[in-house]
C-alpha positions as a printed NumPy array, in Angstrom:
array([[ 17.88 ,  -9.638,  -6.641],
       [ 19.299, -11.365,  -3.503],
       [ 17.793,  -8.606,  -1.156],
       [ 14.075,  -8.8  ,  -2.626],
       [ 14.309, -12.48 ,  -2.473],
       [ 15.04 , -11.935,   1.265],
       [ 12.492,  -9.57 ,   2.319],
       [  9.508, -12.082,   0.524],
       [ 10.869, -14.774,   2.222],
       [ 10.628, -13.201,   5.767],
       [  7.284, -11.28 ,   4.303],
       [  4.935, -12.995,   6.874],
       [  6.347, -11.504,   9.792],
       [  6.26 ,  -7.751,   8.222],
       [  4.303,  -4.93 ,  10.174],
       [  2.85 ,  -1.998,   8.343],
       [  5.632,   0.296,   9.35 ],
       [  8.197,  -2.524,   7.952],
       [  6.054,  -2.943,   4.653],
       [  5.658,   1.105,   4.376],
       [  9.791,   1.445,   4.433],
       [ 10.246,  -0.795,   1.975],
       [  7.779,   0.007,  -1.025],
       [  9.127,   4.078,   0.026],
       [ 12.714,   3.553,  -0.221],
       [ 12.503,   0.859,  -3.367],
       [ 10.608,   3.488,  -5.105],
       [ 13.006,   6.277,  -3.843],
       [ 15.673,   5.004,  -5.635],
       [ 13.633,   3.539,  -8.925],
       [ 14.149,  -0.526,  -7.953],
       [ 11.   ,  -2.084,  -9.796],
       [ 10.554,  -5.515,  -7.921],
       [  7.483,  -6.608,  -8.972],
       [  7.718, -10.18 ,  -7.099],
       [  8.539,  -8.19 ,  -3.496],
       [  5.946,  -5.722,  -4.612],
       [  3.195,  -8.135,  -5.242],
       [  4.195, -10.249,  -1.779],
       [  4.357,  -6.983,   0.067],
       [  0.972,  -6.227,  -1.188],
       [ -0.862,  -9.174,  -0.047],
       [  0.62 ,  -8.531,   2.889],
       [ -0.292,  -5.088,   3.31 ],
       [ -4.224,  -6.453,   2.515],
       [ -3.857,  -8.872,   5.411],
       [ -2.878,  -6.108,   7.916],
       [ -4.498,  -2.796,   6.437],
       [ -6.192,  -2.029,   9.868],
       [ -2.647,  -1.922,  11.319],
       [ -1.391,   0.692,   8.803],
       [ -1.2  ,   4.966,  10.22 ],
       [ -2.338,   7.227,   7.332],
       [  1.342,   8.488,   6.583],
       [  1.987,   4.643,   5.671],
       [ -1.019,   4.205,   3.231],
       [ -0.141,   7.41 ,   1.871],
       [  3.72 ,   6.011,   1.084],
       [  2.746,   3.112,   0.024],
       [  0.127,   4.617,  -2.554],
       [  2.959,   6.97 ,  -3.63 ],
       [  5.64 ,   4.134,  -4.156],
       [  3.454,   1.643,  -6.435],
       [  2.188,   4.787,  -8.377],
       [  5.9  ,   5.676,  -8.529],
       [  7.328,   2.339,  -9.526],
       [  4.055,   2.107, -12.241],
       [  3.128,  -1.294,  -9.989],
       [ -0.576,  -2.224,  -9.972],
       [ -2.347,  -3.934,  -7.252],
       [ -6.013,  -3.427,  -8.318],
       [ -6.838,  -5.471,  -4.663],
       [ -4.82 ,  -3.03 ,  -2.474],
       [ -5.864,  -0.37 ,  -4.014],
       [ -9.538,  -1.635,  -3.652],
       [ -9.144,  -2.925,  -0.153],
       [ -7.037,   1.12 ,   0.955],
       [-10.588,   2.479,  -0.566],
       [-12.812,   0.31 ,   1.556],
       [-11.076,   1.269,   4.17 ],
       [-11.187,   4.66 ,   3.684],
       [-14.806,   5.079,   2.944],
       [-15.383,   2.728,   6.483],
       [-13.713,   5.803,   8.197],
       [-15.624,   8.27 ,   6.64 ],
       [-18.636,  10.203,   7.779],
       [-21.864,  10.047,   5.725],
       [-21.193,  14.267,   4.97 ],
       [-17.576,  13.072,   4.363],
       [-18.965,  10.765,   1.29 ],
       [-21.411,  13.407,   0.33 ],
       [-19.059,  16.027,   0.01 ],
       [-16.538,  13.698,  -2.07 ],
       [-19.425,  12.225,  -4.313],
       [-20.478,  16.046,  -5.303],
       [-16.94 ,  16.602,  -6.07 ],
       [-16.602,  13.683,  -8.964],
       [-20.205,  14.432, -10.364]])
């Protein structure tokens, strides 16, 4: 659609707040995009460190919501997350997936 074809042409000068909004509110309403989605993602890879956790957390919700996969987001917002955690942090989550 005209709109998705805007926002991945303009997709380089996204911020994670920007990139956060729009994966929410496409999924809000049901708009599978998977063109926007996958620019948006790549994206989002490129800038992860800029992202708060409420905007991981939406954009998490909105692929799973839309049914999009991005097996490289998803692996790069795990990296991440295991970076920020302590080594009793990992223990406690490995103990609970045994």
């Amino acid at each position: 659609d005209a709109l998705s074809n805007k926002a991945i042409a303009k997709v380089d000068s996204f911020d994670s707040q920007l990139i956060a909004n729009i994966v929410w509110a496409y999924a809000k309403v049901g708009h599978k995009c998977p063109e926007l989605f996958d620019a948006l993602s790549n994206k989002a890879i490129e800038i992860l460190d800029t992202f708060n956790p409420q905007g991981i957390a939406n954009m998490v919700w909105a692929y799973e919501q839309l049914g999009h996969s991005s097996p490289e987001l998803f692996d790069a917002i795990s990296q991440k997350a295991l970076l920020k955690s302590s080594p009793i942090e990992i223990e406690n989550q490995s103990k609970l997936t045994a």
